[in-house]
C-alpha positions in Angstrom: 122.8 58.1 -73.5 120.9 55.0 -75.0 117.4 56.7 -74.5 119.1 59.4 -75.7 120.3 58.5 -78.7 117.2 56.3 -79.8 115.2 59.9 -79.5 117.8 61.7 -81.9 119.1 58.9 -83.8 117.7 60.1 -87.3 119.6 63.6 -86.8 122.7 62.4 -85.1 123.8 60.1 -87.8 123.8 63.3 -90.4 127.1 64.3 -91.3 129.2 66.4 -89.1 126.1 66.6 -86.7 126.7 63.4 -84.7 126.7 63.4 -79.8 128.3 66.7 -80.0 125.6 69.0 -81.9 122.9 66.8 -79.9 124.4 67.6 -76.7 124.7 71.7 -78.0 121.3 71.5 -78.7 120.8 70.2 -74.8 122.4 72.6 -73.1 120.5 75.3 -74.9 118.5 77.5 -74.0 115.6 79.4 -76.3 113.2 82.0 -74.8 109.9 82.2 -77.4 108.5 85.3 -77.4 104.7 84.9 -77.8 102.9 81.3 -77.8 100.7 81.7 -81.3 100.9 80.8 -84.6 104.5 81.0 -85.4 106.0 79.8 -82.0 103.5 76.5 -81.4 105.5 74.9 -84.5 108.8 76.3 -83.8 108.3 75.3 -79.8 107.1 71.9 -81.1 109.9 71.4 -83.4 112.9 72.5 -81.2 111.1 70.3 -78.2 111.7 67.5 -80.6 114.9 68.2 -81.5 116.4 68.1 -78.0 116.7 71.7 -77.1 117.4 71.5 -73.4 115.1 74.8 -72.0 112.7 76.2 -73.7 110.9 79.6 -72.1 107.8 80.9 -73.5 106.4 84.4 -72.9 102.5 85.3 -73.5 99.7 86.6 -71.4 97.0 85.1 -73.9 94.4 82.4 -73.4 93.6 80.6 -76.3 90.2 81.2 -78.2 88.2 79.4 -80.4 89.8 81.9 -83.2 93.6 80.3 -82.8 92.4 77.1 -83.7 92.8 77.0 -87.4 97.0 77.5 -87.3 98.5 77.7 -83.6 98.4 73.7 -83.5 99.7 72.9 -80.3 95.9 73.6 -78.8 92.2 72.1 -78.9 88.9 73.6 -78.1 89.4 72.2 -74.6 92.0 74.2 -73.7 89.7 77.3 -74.8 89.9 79.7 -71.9 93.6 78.6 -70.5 96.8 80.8 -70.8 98.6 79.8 -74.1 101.6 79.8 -72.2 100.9 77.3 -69.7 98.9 74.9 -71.7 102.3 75.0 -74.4 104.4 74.1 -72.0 102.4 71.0 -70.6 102.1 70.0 -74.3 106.0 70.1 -74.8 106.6 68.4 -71.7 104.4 65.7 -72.2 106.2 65.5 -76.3 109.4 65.6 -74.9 110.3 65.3 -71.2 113.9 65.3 -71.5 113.5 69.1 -72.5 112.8 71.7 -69.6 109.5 74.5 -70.3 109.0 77.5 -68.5 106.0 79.6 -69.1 105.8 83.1 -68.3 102.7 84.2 -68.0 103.3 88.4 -68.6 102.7 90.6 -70.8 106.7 91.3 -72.5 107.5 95.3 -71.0 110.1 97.5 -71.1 110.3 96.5 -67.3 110.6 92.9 -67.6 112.3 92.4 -71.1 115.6 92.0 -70.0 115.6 89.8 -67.2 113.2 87.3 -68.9 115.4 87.5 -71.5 119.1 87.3 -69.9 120.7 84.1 -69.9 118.9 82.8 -72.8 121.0 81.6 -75.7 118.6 82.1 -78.5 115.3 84.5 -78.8 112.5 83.6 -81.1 110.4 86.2 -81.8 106.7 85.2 -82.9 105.0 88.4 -81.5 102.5 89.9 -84.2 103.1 93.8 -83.6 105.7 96.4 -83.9 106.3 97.7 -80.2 107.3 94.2 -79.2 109.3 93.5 -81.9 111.2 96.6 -81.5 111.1 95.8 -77.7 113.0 92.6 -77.9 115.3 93.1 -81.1 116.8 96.3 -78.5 117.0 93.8 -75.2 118.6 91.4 -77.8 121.3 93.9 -78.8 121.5 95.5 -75.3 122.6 91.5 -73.6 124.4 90.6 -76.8 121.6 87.5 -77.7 121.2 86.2 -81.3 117.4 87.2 -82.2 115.7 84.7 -84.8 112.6 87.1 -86.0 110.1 85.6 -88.5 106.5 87.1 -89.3 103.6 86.4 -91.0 100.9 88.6 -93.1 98.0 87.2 -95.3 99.8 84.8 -97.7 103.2 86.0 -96.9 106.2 85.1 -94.0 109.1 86.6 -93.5 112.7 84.7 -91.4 115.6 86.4 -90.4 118.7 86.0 -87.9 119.3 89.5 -86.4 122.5 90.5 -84.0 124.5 87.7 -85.3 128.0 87.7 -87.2 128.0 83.9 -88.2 129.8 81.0 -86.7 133.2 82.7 -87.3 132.4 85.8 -86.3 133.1 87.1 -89.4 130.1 88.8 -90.1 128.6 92.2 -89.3 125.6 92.2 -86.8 122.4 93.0 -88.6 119.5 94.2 -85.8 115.9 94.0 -86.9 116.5 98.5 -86.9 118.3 98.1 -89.8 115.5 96.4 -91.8 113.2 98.7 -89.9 115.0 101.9 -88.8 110.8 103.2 -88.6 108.1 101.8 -87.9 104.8 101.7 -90.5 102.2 103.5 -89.5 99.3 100.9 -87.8 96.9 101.1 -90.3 99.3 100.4 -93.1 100.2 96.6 -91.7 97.3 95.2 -89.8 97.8 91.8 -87.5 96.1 88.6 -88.1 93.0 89.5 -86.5 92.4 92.5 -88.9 94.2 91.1 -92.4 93.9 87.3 -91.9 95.8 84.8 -92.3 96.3 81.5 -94.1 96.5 78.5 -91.5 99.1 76.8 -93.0 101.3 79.4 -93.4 102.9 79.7 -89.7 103.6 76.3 -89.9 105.8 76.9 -92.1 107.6 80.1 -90.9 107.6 78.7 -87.9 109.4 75.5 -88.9 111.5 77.9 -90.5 112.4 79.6 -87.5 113.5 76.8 -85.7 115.7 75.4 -88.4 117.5 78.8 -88.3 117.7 77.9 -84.2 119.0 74.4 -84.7 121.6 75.6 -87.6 122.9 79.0 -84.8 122.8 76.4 -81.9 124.9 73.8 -83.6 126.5 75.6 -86.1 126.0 73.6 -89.1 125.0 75.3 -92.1 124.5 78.6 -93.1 121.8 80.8 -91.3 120.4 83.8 -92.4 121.9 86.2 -90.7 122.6 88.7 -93.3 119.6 88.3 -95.7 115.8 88.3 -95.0 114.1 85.1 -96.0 110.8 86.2 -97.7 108.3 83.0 -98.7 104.4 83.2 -100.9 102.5 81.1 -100.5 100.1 81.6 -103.2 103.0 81.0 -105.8 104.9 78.8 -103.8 108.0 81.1 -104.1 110.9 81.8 -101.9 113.2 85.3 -102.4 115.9 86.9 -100.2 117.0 90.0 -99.7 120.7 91.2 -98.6 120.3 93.0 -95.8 122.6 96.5 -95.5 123.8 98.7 -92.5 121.3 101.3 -91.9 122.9 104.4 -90.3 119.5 105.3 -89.4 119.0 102.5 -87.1 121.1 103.2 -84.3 119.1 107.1 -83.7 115.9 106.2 -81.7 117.9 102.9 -80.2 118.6 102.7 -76.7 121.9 102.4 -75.7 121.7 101.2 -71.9 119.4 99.0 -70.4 117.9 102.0 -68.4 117.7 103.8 -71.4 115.6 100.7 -72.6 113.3 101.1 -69.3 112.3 104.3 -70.3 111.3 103.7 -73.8 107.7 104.2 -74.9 107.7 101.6 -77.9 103.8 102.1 -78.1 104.4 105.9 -79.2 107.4 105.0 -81.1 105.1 102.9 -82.7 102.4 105.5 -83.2 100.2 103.0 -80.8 100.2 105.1 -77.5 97.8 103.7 -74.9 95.1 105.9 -74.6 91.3 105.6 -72.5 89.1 104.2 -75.3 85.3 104.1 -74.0 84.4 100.5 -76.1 81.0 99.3 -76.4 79.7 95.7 -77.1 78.0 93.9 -79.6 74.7 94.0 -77.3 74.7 97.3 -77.9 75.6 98.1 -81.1 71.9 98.3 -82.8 71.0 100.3 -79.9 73.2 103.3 -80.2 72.9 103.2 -84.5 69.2 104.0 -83.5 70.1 107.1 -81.6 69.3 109.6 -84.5 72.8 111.1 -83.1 74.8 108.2 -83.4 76.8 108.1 -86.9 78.8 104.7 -87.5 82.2 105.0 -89.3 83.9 101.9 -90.6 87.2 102.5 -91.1 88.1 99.0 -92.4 89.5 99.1 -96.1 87.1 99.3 -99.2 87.7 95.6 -100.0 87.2 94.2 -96.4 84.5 91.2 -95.8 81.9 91.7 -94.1 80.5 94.7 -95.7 77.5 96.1 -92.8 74.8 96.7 -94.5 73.1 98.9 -91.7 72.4 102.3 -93.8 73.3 104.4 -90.9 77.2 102.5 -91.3 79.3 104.6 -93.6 82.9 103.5 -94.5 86.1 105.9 -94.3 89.4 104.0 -94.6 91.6 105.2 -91.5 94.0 106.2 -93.5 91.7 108.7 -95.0 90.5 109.8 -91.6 92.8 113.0 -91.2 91.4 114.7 -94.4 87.8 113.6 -94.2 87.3 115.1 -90.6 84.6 117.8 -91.8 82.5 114.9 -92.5 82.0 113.9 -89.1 81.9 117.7 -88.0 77.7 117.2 -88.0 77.2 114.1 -86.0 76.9 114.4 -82.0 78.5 110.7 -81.0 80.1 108.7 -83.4 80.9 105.3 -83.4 84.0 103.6 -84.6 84.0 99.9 -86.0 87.0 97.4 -87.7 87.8 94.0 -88.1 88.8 93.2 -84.5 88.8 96.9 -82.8 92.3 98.0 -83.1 92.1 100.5 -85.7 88.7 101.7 -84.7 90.6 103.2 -81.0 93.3 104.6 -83.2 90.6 106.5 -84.9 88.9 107.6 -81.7 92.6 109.1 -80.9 92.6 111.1 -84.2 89.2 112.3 -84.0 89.4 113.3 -80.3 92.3 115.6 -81.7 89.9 117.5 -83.9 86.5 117.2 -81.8 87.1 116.6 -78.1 83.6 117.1 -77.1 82.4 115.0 -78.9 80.9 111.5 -77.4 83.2 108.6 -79.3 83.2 104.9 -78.9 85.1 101.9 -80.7 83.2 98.5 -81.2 84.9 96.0 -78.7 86.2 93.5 -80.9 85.4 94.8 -84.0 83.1 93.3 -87.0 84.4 89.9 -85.8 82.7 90.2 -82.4 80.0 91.4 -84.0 79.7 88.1 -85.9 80.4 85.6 -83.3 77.8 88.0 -81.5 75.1 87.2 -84.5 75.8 83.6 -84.5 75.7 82.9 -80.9 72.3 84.8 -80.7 71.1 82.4 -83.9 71.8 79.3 -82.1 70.0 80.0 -79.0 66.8 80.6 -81.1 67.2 77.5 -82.7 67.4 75.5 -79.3 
Protein backbone atom coordinates (compact mmCIF):
# COMPACT_ATOMS: atom_id res chain seq x y z
CA UNK A 1 0.00 0.00 0.00
CA UNK A 2 3.11 2.39 0.40
CA UNK A 3 3.48 2.81 -3.53
CA UNK A 4 0.04 3.17 -3.26
CA UNK A 5 -0.44 5.70 -1.11
CA UNK A 6 2.51 7.91 -2.31
CA UNK A 7 0.52 7.93 -5.88
CA UNK A 8 -2.79 9.15 -4.14
CA UNK A 9 -1.51 10.80 -1.17
CA UNK A 10 -2.79 14.42 -2.24
CA UNK A 11 -6.48 13.01 -2.51
CA UNK A 12 -6.46 10.60 0.29
CA UNK A 13 -5.72 12.99 2.91
CA UNK A 14 -9.00 15.12 1.87
CA UNK A 15 -11.65 14.84 4.30
CA UNK A 16 -13.91 11.91 4.47
CA UNK A 17 -12.00 10.56 1.33
CA UNK A 18 -9.03 8.81 2.98
CA UNK A 19 -7.89 4.23 1.94
CA UNK A 20 -11.45 3.57 1.67
CA UNK A 21 -12.64 5.97 -1.34
CA UNK A 22 -9.08 5.14 -2.96
CA UNK A 23 -9.68 1.53 -2.78
CA UNK A 24 -13.59 2.29 -4.33
CA UNK A 25 -11.99 3.97 -6.89
CA UNK A 26 -9.73 0.63 -7.52
CA UNK A 27 -12.10 -1.71 -7.80
CA UNK A 28 -13.94 0.27 -10.31
CA UNK A 29 -14.71 -0.21 -13.34
CA UNK A 30 -15.56 2.63 -16.25
CA UNK A 31 -16.29 1.66 -19.92
CA UNK A 32 -15.58 5.17 -22.17
CA UNK A 33 -17.54 5.25 -24.89
CA UNK A 34 -15.61 6.90 -27.83
CA UNK A 35 -11.67 7.80 -27.44
CA UNK A 36 -11.91 11.77 -28.72
CA UNK A 37 -12.08 14.90 -27.36
CA UNK A 38 -14.03 14.52 -24.33
CA UNK A 39 -12.88 10.95 -23.22
CA UNK A 40 -8.75 11.55 -23.73
CA UNK A 41 -9.12 14.05 -20.50
CA UNK A 42 -11.59 12.19 -18.69
CA UNK A 43 -9.57 8.63 -19.40
CA UNK A 44 -6.38 10.64 -18.44
CA UNK A 45 -7.83 11.97 -15.29
CA UNK A 46 -9.66 8.83 -13.89
CA UNK A 47 -6.19 6.82 -14.88
CA UNK A 48 -4.69 9.18 -12.48
CA UNK A 49 -6.96 8.94 -9.99
CA UNK A 50 -6.64 5.23 -9.44
CA UNK A 51 -9.71 3.91 -11.23
CA UNK A 52 -8.92 0.20 -11.32
CA UNK A 53 -10.32 -0.80 -15.24
CA UNK A 54 -10.85 1.40 -17.60
CA UNK A 55 -12.49 0.17 -21.11
CA UNK A 56 -12.55 2.28 -24.06
CA UNK A 57 -14.75 1.81 -27.21
CA UNK A 58 -13.90 3.44 -30.70
CA UNK A 59 -13.22 2.20 -34.17
CA UNK A 60 -11.29 5.54 -35.12
CA UNK A 61 -7.67 6.19 -36.01
CA UNK A 62 -6.48 9.32 -35.12
CA UNK A 63 -5.88 12.17 -37.87
CA UNK A 64 -3.95 15.00 -38.11
CA UNK A 65 -7.52 16.94 -37.43
CA UNK A 66 -7.82 15.58 -33.56
CA UNK A 67 -4.72 17.10 -32.76
CA UNK A 68 -5.77 20.54 -31.58
CA UNK A 69 -8.14 18.99 -28.34
CA UNK A 70 -8.04 15.01 -28.02
CA UNK A 71 -4.53 15.37 -26.06
CA UNK A 72 -3.70 12.04 -25.31
CA UNK A 73 -2.17 11.80 -29.07
CA UNK A 74 0.82 13.12 -31.35
CA UNK A 75 1.26 13.31 -35.05
CA UNK A 76 3.10 9.95 -34.74
CA UNK A 77 0.44 8.11 -33.77
CA UNK A 78 -1.49 9.54 -37.05
CA UNK A 79 -2.91 6.47 -38.65
CA UNK A 80 -3.33 4.06 -35.34
CA UNK A 81 -6.72 3.15 -33.70
CA UNK A 82 -7.59 5.82 -31.05
CA UNK A 83 -8.46 3.08 -28.95
CA UNK A 84 -5.40 1.19 -28.80
CA UNK A 85 -2.87 3.99 -28.84
CA UNK A 86 -5.21 5.43 -25.51
CA UNK A 87 -4.87 2.63 -23.75
CA UNK A 88 -0.93 2.26 -24.11
CA UNK A 89 -0.83 5.93 -23.11
CA UNK A 90 -2.83 5.22 -19.76
CA UNK A 91 -0.92 2.24 -19.10
CA UNK A 92 2.31 3.75 -19.35
CA UNK A 93 0.61 7.05 -16.94
CA UNK A 94 -0.58 4.70 -14.59
CA UNK A 95 0.17 0.98 -14.53
CA UNK A 96 -1.52 0.14 -11.45
CA UNK A 97 -4.78 0.79 -13.55
CA UNK A 98 -6.05 -2.04 -16.06
CA UNK A 99 -7.06 -0.57 -20.05
CA UNK A 100 -8.95 -2.48 -22.48
CA UNK A 101 -9.48 -1.16 -25.84
CA UNK A 102 -12.21 -2.22 -27.98
CA UNK A 103 -11.69 -1.66 -31.19
CA UNK A 104 -15.65 -1.79 -32.70
CA UNK A 105 -17.84 0.24 -33.89
CA UNK A 106 -20.71 0.52 -30.53
CA UNK A 107 -24.12 -1.50 -32.23
CA UNK A 108 -27.21 -2.52 -31.19
CA UNK A 109 -25.48 -6.05 -31.36
CA UNK A 110 -22.59 -5.44 -29.18
CA UNK A 111 -23.81 -2.60 -26.76
CA UNK A 112 -24.76 -4.64 -23.98
CA UNK A 113 -22.12 -7.04 -23.50
CA UNK A 114 -19.36 -4.40 -23.89
CA UNK A 115 -21.14 -2.63 -21.58
CA UNK A 116 -22.30 -5.32 -18.75
CA UNK A 117 -20.35 -5.45 -15.78
CA UNK A 118 -19.07 -2.01 -15.94
CA UNK A 119 -19.72 0.14 -12.97
CA UNK A 120 -19.77 3.53 -14.62
CA UNK A 121 -20.41 4.57 -18.57
CA UNK A 122 -18.89 7.73 -19.93
CA UNK A 123 -20.30 8.77 -22.79
CA UNK A 124 -18.03 11.02 -25.21
CA UNK A 125 -19.59 9.94 -28.51
CA UNK A 126 -20.47 13.07 -30.74
CA UNK A 127 -23.92 11.91 -32.42
CA UNK A 128 -27.34 11.14 -31.51
CA UNK A 129 -27.81 7.29 -32.45
CA UNK A 130 -25.08 6.39 -30.11
CA UNK A 131 -26.07 8.40 -27.43
CA UNK A 132 -29.51 7.15 -27.58
CA UNK A 133 -27.80 3.62 -28.00
CA UNK A 134 -25.99 3.55 -24.79
CA UNK A 135 -28.32 5.83 -22.40
CA UNK A 136 -31.11 2.54 -23.36
CA UNK A 137 -28.21 -0.33 -22.65
CA UNK A 138 -27.54 1.84 -19.58
CA UNK A 139 -31.14 1.73 -18.38
CA UNK A 140 -31.70 -1.86 -19.74
CA UNK A 141 -28.43 -3.33 -17.14
CA UNK A 142 -29.28 -0.85 -14.50
CA UNK A 143 -25.55 1.30 -15.07
CA UNK A 144 -25.13 4.91 -13.94
CA UNK A 145 -24.50 6.87 -17.40
CA UNK A 146 -22.21 10.07 -16.99
CA UNK A 147 -23.14 11.95 -20.57
CA UNK A 148 -21.31 15.24 -21.30
CA UNK A 149 -21.11 16.96 -24.92
CA UNK A 150 -19.67 19.53 -26.63
CA UNK A 151 -20.78 22.13 -29.47
CA UNK A 152 -18.83 25.25 -30.73
CA UNK A 153 -18.19 27.18 -27.49
CA UNK A 154 -20.59 25.30 -25.42
CA UNK A 155 -20.53 21.69 -23.11
CA UNK A 156 -22.92 20.14 -21.60
CA UNK A 157 -22.44 17.23 -18.05
CA UNK A 158 -25.05 15.26 -16.76
CA UNK A 159 -25.49 11.97 -14.54
CA UNK A 160 -28.38 9.94 -16.18
CA UNK A 161 -30.11 6.60 -14.49
CA UNK A 162 -28.96 7.52 -11.10
CA UNK A 163 -30.99 8.22 -7.77
CA UNK A 164 -28.02 9.57 -5.62
CA UNK A 165 -26.04 7.83 -2.99
CA UNK A 166 -29.17 7.25 -0.93
CA UNK A 167 -31.23 6.22 -3.33
CA UNK A 168 -33.39 8.79 -2.76
CA UNK A 169 -33.62 10.14 -5.96
CA UNK A 170 -35.67 9.51 -9.18
CA UNK A 171 -33.67 8.13 -12.17
CA UNK A 172 -33.35 10.74 -14.86
CA UNK A 173 -32.30 8.84 -18.52
CA UNK A 174 -30.72 11.02 -21.11
CA UNK A 175 -34.88 10.33 -22.96
CA UNK A 176 -36.04 12.57 -20.60
CA UNK A 177 -33.83 15.50 -21.60
CA UNK A 178 -34.33 14.19 -25.11
CA UNK A 179 -37.56 12.27 -25.54
CA UNK A 180 -36.67 13.22 -29.68
CA UNK A 181 -34.10 13.57 -31.37
CA UNK A 182 -33.10 16.99 -33.48
CA UNK A 183 -33.25 16.69 -36.82
CA UNK A 184 -29.21 16.26 -38.29
CA UNK A 185 -28.94 19.40 -39.78
CA UNK A 186 -30.10 21.33 -36.90
CA UNK A 187 -26.96 20.16 -34.48
CA UNK A 188 -23.99 19.43 -36.59
CA UNK A 189 -20.74 17.47 -34.88
CA UNK A 190 -17.38 18.89 -34.60
CA UNK A 191 -16.34 18.29 -37.99
CA UNK A 192 -19.16 20.38 -39.51
CA UNK A 193 -19.70 23.24 -36.53
CA UNK A 194 -16.20 23.34 -34.98
CA UNK A 195 -15.01 23.35 -32.02
CA UNK A 196 -12.88 25.27 -29.44
CA UNK A 197 -9.79 23.06 -28.38
CA UNK A 198 -9.89 23.85 -25.01
CA UNK A 199 -13.22 23.26 -24.42
CA UNK A 200 -13.28 19.25 -24.00
CA UNK A 201 -10.75 19.57 -21.70
CA UNK A 202 -12.81 20.91 -19.68
CA UNK A 203 -16.11 18.87 -20.12
CA UNK A 204 -14.10 16.15 -19.99
CA UNK A 205 -12.52 16.90 -16.66
CA UNK A 206 -15.90 17.53 -15.74
CA UNK A 207 -16.98 14.19 -16.54
CA UNK A 208 -14.66 12.48 -14.62
CA UNK A 209 -15.19 14.48 -11.48
CA UNK A 210 -18.89 13.45 -11.73
CA UNK A 211 -17.18 9.59 -11.98
CA UNK A 212 -14.91 10.03 -8.99
CA UNK A 213 -17.88 11.89 -6.81
CA UNK A 214 -20.68 8.47 -8.15
CA UNK A 215 -17.69 5.98 -7.45
CA UNK A 216 -16.80 7.30 -4.03
CA UNK A 217 -19.74 8.89 -3.11
CA UNK A 218 -18.56 12.09 -1.89
CA UNK A 219 -20.27 15.10 -2.87
CA UNK A 220 -23.17 15.83 -4.76
CA UNK A 221 -23.27 14.76 -8.53
CA UNK A 222 -25.47 15.89 -11.03
CA UNK A 223 -27.80 13.55 -11.30
CA UNK A 224 -30.93 15.49 -11.47
CA UNK A 225 -29.79 18.74 -13.24
CA UNK A 226 -27.86 19.29 -16.59
CA UNK A 227 -24.55 21.13 -16.10
CA UNK A 228 -24.41 23.64 -19.09
CA UNK A 229 -20.85 25.72 -19.26
CA UNK A 230 -19.70 28.97 -22.13
CA UNK A 231 -17.02 29.39 -22.72
CA UNK A 232 -16.93 32.63 -24.45
CA UNK A 233 -18.46 34.26 -21.13
CA UNK A 234 -16.95 32.03 -18.84
CA UNK A 235 -20.37 31.11 -17.36
CA UNK A 236 -21.79 28.06 -15.80
CA UNK A 237 -25.99 27.42 -15.55
CA UNK A 238 -28.00 24.37 -14.60
CA UNK A 239 -31.08 23.20 -15.40
CA UNK A 240 -33.52 20.87 -13.17
CA UNK A 241 -34.13 18.15 -15.03
CA UNK A 242 -38.15 16.80 -14.97
CA UNK A 243 -39.75 13.40 -15.76
CA UNK A 244 -40.74 13.30 -19.27
CA UNK A 245 -43.70 10.93 -19.90
CA UNK A 246 -42.72 11.04 -23.36
CA UNK A 247 -39.47 9.29 -22.87
CA UNK A 248 -40.36 5.93 -22.13
CA UNK A 249 -42.64 5.59 -25.82
CA UNK A 250 -39.86 4.78 -28.49
CA UNK A 251 -37.61 3.17 -25.46
CA UNK A 252 -36.87 -0.36 -25.57
CA UNK A 253 -37.93 -2.30 -22.92
CA UNK A 254 -35.85 -5.74 -23.24
CA UNK A 255 -32.61 -6.20 -24.34
CA UNK A 256 -33.90 -7.93 -27.61
CA UNK A 257 -36.09 -5.25 -28.03
CA UNK A 258 -32.81 -3.10 -27.87
CA UNK A 259 -31.26 -5.54 -30.72
CA UNK A 260 -33.80 -4.68 -33.05
CA UNK A 261 -33.65 -1.00 -32.75
CA UNK A 262 -32.72 1.17 -35.78
CA UNK A 263 -31.28 4.25 -33.79
CA UNK A 264 -29.92 5.61 -37.30
CA UNK A 265 -33.65 6.05 -38.47
CA UNK A 266 -34.77 7.02 -35.05
CA UNK A 267 -32.33 9.51 -35.56
CA UNK A 268 -33.49 10.53 -39.04
CA UNK A 269 -29.69 9.16 -40.17
CA UNK A 270 -30.64 5.83 -41.92
CA UNK A 271 -27.72 4.32 -43.75
CA UNK A 272 -28.27 4.66 -47.19
CA UNK A 273 -25.80 3.82 -50.62
CA UNK A 274 -24.26 7.30 -51.20
CA UNK A 275 -22.14 7.29 -54.61
CA UNK A 276 -19.15 9.93 -52.98
CA UNK A 277 -16.70 11.40 -55.14
CA UNK A 278 -13.10 12.86 -54.24
CA UNK A 279 -11.44 15.96 -54.13
CA UNK A 280 -9.50 14.76 -57.48
CA UNK A 281 -12.47 14.99 -59.05
CA UNK A 282 -14.27 17.59 -57.99
CA UNK A 283 -13.22 20.33 -60.85
CA UNK A 284 -13.79 17.66 -63.26
CA UNK A 285 -17.41 17.04 -62.90
CA UNK A 286 -18.26 21.14 -62.17
CA UNK A 287 -16.96 21.25 -65.83
CA UNK A 288 -19.56 18.91 -67.08
CA UNK A 289 -22.02 21.63 -68.40
CA UNK A 290 -24.61 19.07 -66.57
CA UNK A 291 -23.13 18.99 -63.39
CA UNK A 292 -24.83 21.65 -60.93
CA UNK A 293 -23.00 21.98 -57.35
CA UNK A 294 -25.27 22.57 -54.26
CA UNK A 295 -23.75 23.57 -50.97
CA UNK A 296 -25.86 22.99 -48.45
CA UNK A 297 -23.64 24.36 -45.67
CA UNK A 298 -25.25 27.36 -43.75
CA UNK A 299 -25.06 31.02 -45.15
CA UNK A 300 -22.46 31.97 -42.56
CA UNK A 301 -20.02 28.88 -43.08
CA UNK A 302 -16.21 29.52 -43.89
CA UNK A 303 -14.96 28.61 -46.69
CA UNK A 304 -17.29 30.25 -49.01
CA UNK A 305 -16.36 28.30 -52.86
CA UNK A 306 -16.07 30.72 -55.11
CA UNK A 307 -16.45 28.38 -58.13
CA UNK A 308 -19.55 30.21 -60.11
CA UNK A 309 -21.02 26.91 -61.00
CA UNK A 310 -21.30 26.32 -56.76
CA UNK A 311 -24.61 27.60 -55.51
CA UNK A 312 -25.62 27.46 -51.82
CA UNK A 313 -29.02 26.07 -50.42
CA UNK A 314 -29.03 25.45 -46.63
CA UNK A 315 -30.24 21.71 -46.08
CA UNK A 316 -32.73 22.75 -44.11
CA UNK A 317 -34.20 24.59 -47.04
CA UNK A 318 -33.70 21.65 -49.30
CA UNK A 319 -37.44 20.23 -49.13
CA UNK A 320 -38.98 23.47 -50.45
CA UNK A 321 -36.36 24.54 -52.91
CA UNK A 322 -36.50 21.14 -54.87
CA UNK A 323 -37.88 22.82 -58.25
CA UNK A 324 -34.66 24.50 -58.40
CA UNK A 325 -32.68 21.53 -59.06
CA UNK A 326 -35.61 20.09 -61.35
CA UNK A 327 -33.28 21.48 -64.49
CA UNK A 328 -29.86 20.08 -63.78
CA UNK A 329 -29.01 16.33 -65.06
CA UNK A 330 -26.30 15.27 -62.06
CA UNK A 331 -26.02 17.32 -59.22
CA UNK A 332 -23.47 17.35 -56.77
CA UNK A 333 -23.69 17.71 -53.08
CA UNK A 334 -20.89 19.49 -50.90
CA UNK A 335 -20.60 20.44 -46.71
CA UNK A 336 -18.14 20.92 -44.24
CA UNK A 337 -17.02 17.27 -43.78
CA UNK A 338 -19.79 15.26 -46.09
CA UNK A 339 -22.36 14.40 -43.63
CA UNK A 340 -25.08 16.57 -44.59
CA UNK A 341 -24.34 16.59 -48.18
CA UNK A 342 -25.54 12.36 -48.17
CA UNK A 343 -28.46 13.47 -46.14
CA UNK A 344 -29.28 15.72 -48.99
CA UNK A 345 -28.66 13.02 -51.72
CA UNK A 346 -31.41 11.05 -49.52
CA UNK A 347 -33.96 13.91 -49.88
CA UNK A 348 -33.35 14.61 -53.38
CA UNK A 349 -33.42 11.01 -54.46
CA UNK A 350 -37.03 11.11 -52.90
CA UNK A 351 -38.10 13.72 -55.42
CA UNK A 352 -35.79 12.86 -58.54
CA UNK A 353 -34.64 9.21 -58.56
CA UNK A 354 -33.24 9.35 -61.92
CA UNK A 355 -31.31 11.70 -61.47
CA UNK A 356 -27.25 11.07 -61.24
CA UNK A 357 -26.28 12.49 -57.43
CA UNK A 358 -22.99 12.47 -55.66
CA UNK A 359 -21.82 13.88 -52.11
CA UNK A 360 -18.15 15.31 -51.87
CA UNK A 361 -16.17 12.68 -49.73
CA UNK A 362 -15.18 14.60 -46.85
CA UNK A 363 -16.70 17.70 -47.54
CA UNK A 364 -15.09 21.42 -48.04
CA UNK A 365 -12.54 20.21 -45.45
CA UNK A 366 -11.14 17.53 -47.76
CA UNK A 367 -11.33 19.74 -50.24
CA UNK A 368 -8.86 22.01 -48.43
CA UNK A 369 -6.42 19.56 -47.19
CA UNK A 370 -6.82 18.41 -50.94
CA UNK A 371 -5.61 22.20 -52.14
CA UNK A 372 -2.91 22.31 -49.71
CA UNK A 373 -1.33 19.05 -50.15
CA UNK A 374 -1.36 19.71 -54.11
CA UNK A 375 0.42 23.38 -53.13
CA UNK A 376 3.24 21.79 -51.37
CA UNK A 377 4.22 19.31 -53.93
CA UNK A 378 4.69 22.21 -56.37
CA UNK A 379 6.72 23.95 -54.11
CA UNK A 380 9.22 20.96 -53.68
Amino acid sequence: MMNTFERYQRQMILPDFGREKQERLQQARILMIGAGGLSCPAMLYLAAAGVGYIGIVDFDRVELSNLHRQVLYTEGDIGRSKAEVAAEKLRAYNPEVEVQAYTTRLSTENALELMRGYTVVADGSDNFPTRYLVNDACVLLDIPLIYASIFRFEGQVAVFNYSGSENKQPKFTYRDLFPEPPRPEEVPNCSEAGVLGVLPGIIGSLQANEAIKLITGIGETLHNRLLTFNALNNSFYELELQPNPESAVTAPKTEEELKQMDYGSFCGMPEVEVEEIVPEDFERLLQESATLAIDVRRPEEQPKLKNPKVCRIPLQELNRRMEELQEAEQLLFICQSGIRSKKAVELVRKIYPQKKLWSLKGGVNALAASEITEQEKQSS
